[in-house]
C-alpha positions in Angstrom: -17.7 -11.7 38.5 -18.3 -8.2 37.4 -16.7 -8.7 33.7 -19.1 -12.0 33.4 -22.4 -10.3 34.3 -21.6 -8.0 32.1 -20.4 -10.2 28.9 -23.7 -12.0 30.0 -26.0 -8.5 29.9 -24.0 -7.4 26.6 -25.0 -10.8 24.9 -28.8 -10.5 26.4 -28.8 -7.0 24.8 -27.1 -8.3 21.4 -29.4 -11.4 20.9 -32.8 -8.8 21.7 -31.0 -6.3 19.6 -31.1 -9.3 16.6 -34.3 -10.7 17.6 -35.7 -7.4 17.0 -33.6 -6.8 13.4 -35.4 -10.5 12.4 -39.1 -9.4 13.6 -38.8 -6.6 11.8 -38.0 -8.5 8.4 -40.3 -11.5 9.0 -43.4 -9.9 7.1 -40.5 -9.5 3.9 -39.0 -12.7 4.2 -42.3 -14.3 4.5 -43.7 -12.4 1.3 -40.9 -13.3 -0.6 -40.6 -16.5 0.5 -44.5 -17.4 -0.4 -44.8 -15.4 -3.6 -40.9 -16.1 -5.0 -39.2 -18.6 -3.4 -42.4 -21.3 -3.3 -43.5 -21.0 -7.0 -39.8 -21.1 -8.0 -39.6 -24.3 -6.3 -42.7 -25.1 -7.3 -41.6 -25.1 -11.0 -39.1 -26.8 -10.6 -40.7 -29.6 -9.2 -43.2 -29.5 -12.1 -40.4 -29.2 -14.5 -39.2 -32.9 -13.6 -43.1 -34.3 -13.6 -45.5 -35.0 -16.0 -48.8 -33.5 -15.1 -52.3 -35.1 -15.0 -54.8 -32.3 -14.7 -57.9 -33.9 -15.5 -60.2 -36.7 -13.6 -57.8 -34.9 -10.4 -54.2 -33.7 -10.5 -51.8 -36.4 -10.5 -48.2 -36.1 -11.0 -46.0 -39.1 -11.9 -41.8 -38.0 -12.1 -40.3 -38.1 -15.4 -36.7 -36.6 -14.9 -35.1 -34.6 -17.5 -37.4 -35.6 -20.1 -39.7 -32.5 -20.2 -36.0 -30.7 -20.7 -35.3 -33.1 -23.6 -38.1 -32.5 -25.5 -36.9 -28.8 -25.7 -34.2 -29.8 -27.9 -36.6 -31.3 -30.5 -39.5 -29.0 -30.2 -39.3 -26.8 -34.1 -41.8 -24.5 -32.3 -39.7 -24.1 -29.4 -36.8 -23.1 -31.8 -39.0 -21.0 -33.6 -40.0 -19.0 -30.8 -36.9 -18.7 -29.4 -35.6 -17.2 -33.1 -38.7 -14.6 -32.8 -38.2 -13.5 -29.4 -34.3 -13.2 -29.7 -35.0 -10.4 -33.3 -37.5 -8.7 -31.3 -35.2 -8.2 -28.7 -32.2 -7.4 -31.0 -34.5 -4.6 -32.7 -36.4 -3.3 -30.3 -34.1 -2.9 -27.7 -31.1 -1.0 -29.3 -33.9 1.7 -31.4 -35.7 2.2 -28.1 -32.8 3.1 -26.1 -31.3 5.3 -29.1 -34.9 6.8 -29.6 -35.2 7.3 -25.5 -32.1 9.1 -25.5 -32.8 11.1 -28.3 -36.1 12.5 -27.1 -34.4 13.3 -23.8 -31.2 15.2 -24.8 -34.4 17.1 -26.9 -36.4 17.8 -23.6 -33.0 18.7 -22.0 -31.9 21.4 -24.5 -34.3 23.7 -23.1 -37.3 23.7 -26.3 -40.3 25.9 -25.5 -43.5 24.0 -24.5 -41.3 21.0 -23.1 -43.6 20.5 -20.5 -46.5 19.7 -23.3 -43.4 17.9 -25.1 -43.2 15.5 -21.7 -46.5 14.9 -21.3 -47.1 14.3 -25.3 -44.3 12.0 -25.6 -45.0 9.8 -22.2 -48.8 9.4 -23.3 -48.2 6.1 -25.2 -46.8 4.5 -21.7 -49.7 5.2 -19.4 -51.8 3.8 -21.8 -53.1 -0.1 -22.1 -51.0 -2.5 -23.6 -54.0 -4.0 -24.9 -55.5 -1.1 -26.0 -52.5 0.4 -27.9 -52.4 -2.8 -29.4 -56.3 -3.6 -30.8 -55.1 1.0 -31.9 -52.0 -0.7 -34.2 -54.1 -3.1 -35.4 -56.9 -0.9 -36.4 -54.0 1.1 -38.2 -52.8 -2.4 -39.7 -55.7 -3.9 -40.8 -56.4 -4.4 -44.7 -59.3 -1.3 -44.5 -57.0 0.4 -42.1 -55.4 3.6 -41.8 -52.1 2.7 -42.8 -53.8 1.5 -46.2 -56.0 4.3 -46.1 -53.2 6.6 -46.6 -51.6 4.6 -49.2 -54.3 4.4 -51.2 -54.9 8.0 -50.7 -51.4 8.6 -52.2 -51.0 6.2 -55.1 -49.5 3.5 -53.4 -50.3 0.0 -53.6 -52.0 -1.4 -50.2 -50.6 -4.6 -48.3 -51.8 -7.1 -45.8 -49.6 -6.4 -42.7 -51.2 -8.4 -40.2 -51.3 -11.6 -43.2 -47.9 -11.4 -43.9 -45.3 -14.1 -41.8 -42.7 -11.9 -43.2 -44.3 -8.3 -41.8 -46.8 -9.1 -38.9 -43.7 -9.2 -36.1 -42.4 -5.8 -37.5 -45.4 -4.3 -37.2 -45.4 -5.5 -33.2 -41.8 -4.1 -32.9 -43.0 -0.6 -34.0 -45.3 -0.4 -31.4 -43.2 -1.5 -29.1 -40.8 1.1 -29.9 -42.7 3.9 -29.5 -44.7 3.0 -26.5 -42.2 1.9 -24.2 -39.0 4.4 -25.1 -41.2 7.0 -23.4 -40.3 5.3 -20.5 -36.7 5.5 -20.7 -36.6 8.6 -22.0 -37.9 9.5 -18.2 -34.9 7.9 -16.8 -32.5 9.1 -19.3 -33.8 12.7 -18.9 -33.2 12.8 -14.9 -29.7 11.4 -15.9 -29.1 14.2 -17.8 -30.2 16.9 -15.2 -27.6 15.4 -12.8 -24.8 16.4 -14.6 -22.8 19.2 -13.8 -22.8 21.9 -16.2 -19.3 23.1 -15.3 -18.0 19.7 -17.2 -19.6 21.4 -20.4 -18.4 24.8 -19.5 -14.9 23.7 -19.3 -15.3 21.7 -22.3 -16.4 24.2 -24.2 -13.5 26.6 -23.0 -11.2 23.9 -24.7 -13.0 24.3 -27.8 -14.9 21.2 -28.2 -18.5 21.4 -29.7 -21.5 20.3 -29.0 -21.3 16.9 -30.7 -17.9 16.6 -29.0 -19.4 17.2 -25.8 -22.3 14.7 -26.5 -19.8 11.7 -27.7 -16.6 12.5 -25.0 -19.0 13.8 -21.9 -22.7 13.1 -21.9 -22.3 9.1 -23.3 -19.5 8.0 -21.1 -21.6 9.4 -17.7 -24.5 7.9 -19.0 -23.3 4.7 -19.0 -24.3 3.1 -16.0 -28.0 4.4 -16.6 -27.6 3.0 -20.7 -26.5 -0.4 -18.3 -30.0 -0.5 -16.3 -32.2 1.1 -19.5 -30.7 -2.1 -21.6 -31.0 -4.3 -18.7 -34.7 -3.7 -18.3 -35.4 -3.5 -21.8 -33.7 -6.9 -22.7 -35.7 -8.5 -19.5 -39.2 -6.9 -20.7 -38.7 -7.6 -24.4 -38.1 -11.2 -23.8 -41.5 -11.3 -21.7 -43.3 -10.3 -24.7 -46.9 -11.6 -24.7 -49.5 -9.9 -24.5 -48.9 -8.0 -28.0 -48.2 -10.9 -30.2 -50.9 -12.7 -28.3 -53.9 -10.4 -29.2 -52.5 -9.4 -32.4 -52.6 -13.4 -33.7 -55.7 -14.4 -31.0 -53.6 -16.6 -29.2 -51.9 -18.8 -32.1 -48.3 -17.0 -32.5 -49.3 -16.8 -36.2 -49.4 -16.4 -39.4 -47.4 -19.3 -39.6 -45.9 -18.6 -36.3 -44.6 -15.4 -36.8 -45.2 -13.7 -34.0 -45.1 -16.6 -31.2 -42.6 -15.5 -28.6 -41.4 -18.0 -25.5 -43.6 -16.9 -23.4 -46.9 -17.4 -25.0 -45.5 -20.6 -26.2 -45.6 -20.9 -22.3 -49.4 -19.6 -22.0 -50.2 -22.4 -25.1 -48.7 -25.3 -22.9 -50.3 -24.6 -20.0 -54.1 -23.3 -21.0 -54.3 -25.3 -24.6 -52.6 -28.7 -24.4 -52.4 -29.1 -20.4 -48.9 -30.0 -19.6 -47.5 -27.7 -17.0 -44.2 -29.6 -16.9 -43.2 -28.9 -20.8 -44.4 -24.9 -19.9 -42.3 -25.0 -16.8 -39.2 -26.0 -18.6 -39.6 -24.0 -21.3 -40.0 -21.0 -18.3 -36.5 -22.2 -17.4 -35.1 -22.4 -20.8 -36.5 -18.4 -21.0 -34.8 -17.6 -17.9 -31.5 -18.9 -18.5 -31.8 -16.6 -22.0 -32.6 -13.7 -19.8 -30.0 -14.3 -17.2 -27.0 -15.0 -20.2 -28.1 -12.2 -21.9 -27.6 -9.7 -18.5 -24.4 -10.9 -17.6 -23.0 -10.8 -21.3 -24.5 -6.8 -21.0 -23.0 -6.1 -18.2 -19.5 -7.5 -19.1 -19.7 -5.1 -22.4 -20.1 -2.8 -20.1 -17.6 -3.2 -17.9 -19.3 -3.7 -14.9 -21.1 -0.5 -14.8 -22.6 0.7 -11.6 -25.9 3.3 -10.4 
């Protein structure tokens, strides 16, 4: 009788202890649940509908049909081939340029605290204003042909040109967000020991040795999460290429990106189920493109 009252008090005390445990995470669970889980589900529900917005919304279920007309959307293609160069451009020179500008601040230059706060300034400041800046600088009576002019050179029209305007939007890009990295990559470098440089050094390798054969191979898992984020926030590109054309992904949609192909379903032509599949057909881009990083990796870990 003893050794069942006390299984019986030992499983009162384990079911309060887990009451407790799930209390405690409710107000999570129910945040995620409300803001993730219900507008994922959400889209996909809208993904399989075509729907009504005007005179009331009305949905009527149209299957894979919203996922079919991905296939023989050009402008879907087209967006998707302008998206995936930005990301293969902007990503790799923002990680070298992030990594550059850290080993700098790490080598000890006088003034690197100015150096910091110089170099991180294009990251606290507006998207959108850094942007209307670059197009200021692009524009036909710009600085950019300002200075050309000044010099002899013949003037251009950056923001006209199909074959230019995205460039011009991966260059900002570039310098305003490797900043950012640079942060990471520079409290990366500070974590490692200097008695792995020391010894190096002992065995006569240089400082490019040490670079290539120490510094690289422990900053590997940190290169994994700078990529990661960089590949995710690159593909997300919207707001740049949406104030730089006003909205239309042009000229001659040369800067429309996925997502505001996304923003023109929805707000111009009204048909939130095309937007949400295309939403998927971006996430599945993303989520491919993560995995294949992290196998050429190797599975790196924080």
């Amino acid at each position: 009788m003893l050794q069942i009252s006390k299984r019986q008090r030992n499983s009162r005390w384990n079911l309060a202890e887990n009451l407790a445990g799930y209390l405690f995470l409710a107000p999570t669970i129910l945040v995620l649940g409300i803001f993730v889980m219900l507008p994922i589900l959400y889209a996909v529900f809208l993904s399989l509908h075509k729907v009504q917005l005007l005179g009331g919304i009305e949905y009527e279920f149209i299957g894979w049909r919203n996922f079919n007309r991905l296939v023989d959307d050009e402008r879907v293609w087209i967006a998707l081939k302008n998206t995936a160069e930005y990301v293969a451009i902007v990503v790799p020179f923002q990680t070298v340029l992030a990594l550059v500008l850290a080993v700098t601040l790490n080598s000890g230059i006088r003034g690197k605290n100015w150096w910091r706060i110089l170099y991180f300034l294009p990251t606290v400041t507006s998207s959108a204003v850094l942007t209307l800046i670059f197009m200021w600088i692009y524009n036909t009576d710009g600085l950019l042909n300002n200075v050309l002019a000044f010099v002899g050179l013949p003037t251009y029209n950056w923001l006209g040109d199909p074959a230019v305007a995205l460039k011009g939007i991966m260059i900002m890009n570039i310098w305003s967000t490797a900043p950012f990295f640079m942060v990471i990559y520079l409290a990366a470098l500070q974590d490692i020991s200097q008695k792995l440089y020391e010894a190096a050094e002992l065995d006569g390798a240089n400082d490019w040795q040490q670079f290539i054969y120490i510094t690289i191979p422990l900053l590997s898992p940190v290169t994994f999460f700078v990529v990661a984020i960089g590949i995710i926030g690159t593909f997300q590109l919207f707001d740049q290429s949406y104030i730089f054309s006003g909205g239309t992904g042009g000229p001659n949609n040369a800067t429309l990106t996925l997502v505001l192909l996304i923003y023109q379903s929805v707000f111009r032509n009204l048909q939130m189920g095309y937007a949400a599949a295309i939403a998927f057909l971006l996430a599945a881009v993303i989520i491919t493109m993560t995995l294949v990083q992290r196998r050429l990796f190797g599975g790196a870990k924080m």
